[in-house]
C-alpha positions as CSV (number, residue, x, y, z in Angstrom):
1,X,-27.7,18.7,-51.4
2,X,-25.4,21.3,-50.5
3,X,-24.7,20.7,-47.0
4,X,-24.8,18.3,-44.1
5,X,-25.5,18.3,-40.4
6,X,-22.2,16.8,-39.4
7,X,-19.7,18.4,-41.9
8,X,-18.8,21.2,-39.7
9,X,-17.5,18.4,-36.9
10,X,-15.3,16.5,-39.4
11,X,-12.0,15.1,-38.1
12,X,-13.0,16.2,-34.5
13,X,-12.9,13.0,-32.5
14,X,-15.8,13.1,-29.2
15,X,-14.1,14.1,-25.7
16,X,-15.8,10.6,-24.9
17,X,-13.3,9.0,-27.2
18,X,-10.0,10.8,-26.4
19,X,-10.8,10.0,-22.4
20,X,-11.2,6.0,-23.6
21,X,-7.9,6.6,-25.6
22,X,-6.0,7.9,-22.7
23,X,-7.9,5.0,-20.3
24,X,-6.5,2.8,-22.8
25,X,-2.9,4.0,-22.4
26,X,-2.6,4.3,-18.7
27,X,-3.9,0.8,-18.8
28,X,-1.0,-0.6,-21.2
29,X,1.4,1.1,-18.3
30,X,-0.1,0.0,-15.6
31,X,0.2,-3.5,-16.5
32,X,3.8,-2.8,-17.6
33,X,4.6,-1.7,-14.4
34,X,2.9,-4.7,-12.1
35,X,4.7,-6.7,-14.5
36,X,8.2,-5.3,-13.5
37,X,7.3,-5.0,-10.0
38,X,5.8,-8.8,-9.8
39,X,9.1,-10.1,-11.6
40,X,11.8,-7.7,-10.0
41,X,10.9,-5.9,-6.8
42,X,8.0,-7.2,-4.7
43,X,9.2,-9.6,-2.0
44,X,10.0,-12.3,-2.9
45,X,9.7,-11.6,-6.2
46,X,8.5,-13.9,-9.0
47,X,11.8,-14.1,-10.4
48,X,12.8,-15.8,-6.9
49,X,9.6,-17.7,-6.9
50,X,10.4,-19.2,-10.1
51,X,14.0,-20.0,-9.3
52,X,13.0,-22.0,-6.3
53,X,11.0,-24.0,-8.3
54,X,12.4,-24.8,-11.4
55,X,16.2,-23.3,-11.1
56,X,17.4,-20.2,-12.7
57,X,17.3,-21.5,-16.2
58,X,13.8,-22.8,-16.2
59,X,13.3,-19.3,-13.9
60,X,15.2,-17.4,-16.9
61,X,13.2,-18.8,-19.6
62,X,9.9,-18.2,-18.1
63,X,10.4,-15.0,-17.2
64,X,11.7,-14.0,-20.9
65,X,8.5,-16.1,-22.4
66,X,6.0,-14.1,-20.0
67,X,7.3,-10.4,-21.1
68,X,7.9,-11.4,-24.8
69,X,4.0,-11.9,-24.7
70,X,3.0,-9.6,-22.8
71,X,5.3,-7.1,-25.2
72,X,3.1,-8.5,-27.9
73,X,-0.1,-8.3,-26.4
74,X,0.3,-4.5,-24.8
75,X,1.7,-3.6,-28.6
76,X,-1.0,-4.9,-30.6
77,X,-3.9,-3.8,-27.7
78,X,-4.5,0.0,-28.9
79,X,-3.6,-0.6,-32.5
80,X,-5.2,1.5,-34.5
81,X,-5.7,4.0,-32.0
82,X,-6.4,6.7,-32.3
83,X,-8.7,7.1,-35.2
84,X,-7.7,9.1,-38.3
């Protein structure tokens, strides 16, 4: 055999693909940024909402908690990505 169909295409990634891989980022910022706004600028914000409820420790804690995992989650979401 002294030739395949495919091997002129190696390493070249489908335009399909690089369009999901840049879908895929713009999500992981866009749910950054409604995270920031929910906790820090819409009014009232959820940083208020949780202070009137629980107090600004309880408020404090939550609010750390909730990013840390959403850090996590947006971090380990396009892992792997993109393709070698």
């Amino acid at each position: 055999m002294t030739g395949t169909a495919g091997s002129s295409t190696t390493g070249v990634r489908p335009k399909e693909i690089e369009a999901a891989w840049l879908l895929t980022l713009a999500a992981v910022v866009g749910q950054a940024v409604v995270w920031v706004l929910g906790a820090f600028v819409v009014d009232p914000t959820g940083l208020d909402d949780m202070t009137s409820v629980s107090g600004a420790d309880a408020a404090a804690r939550q609010l750390a908690l909730s990013g840390g995992v959403l850090t996590v989650v947006l971090a380990g979401w396009p892992a792997g990505w993109p393709w070698p």
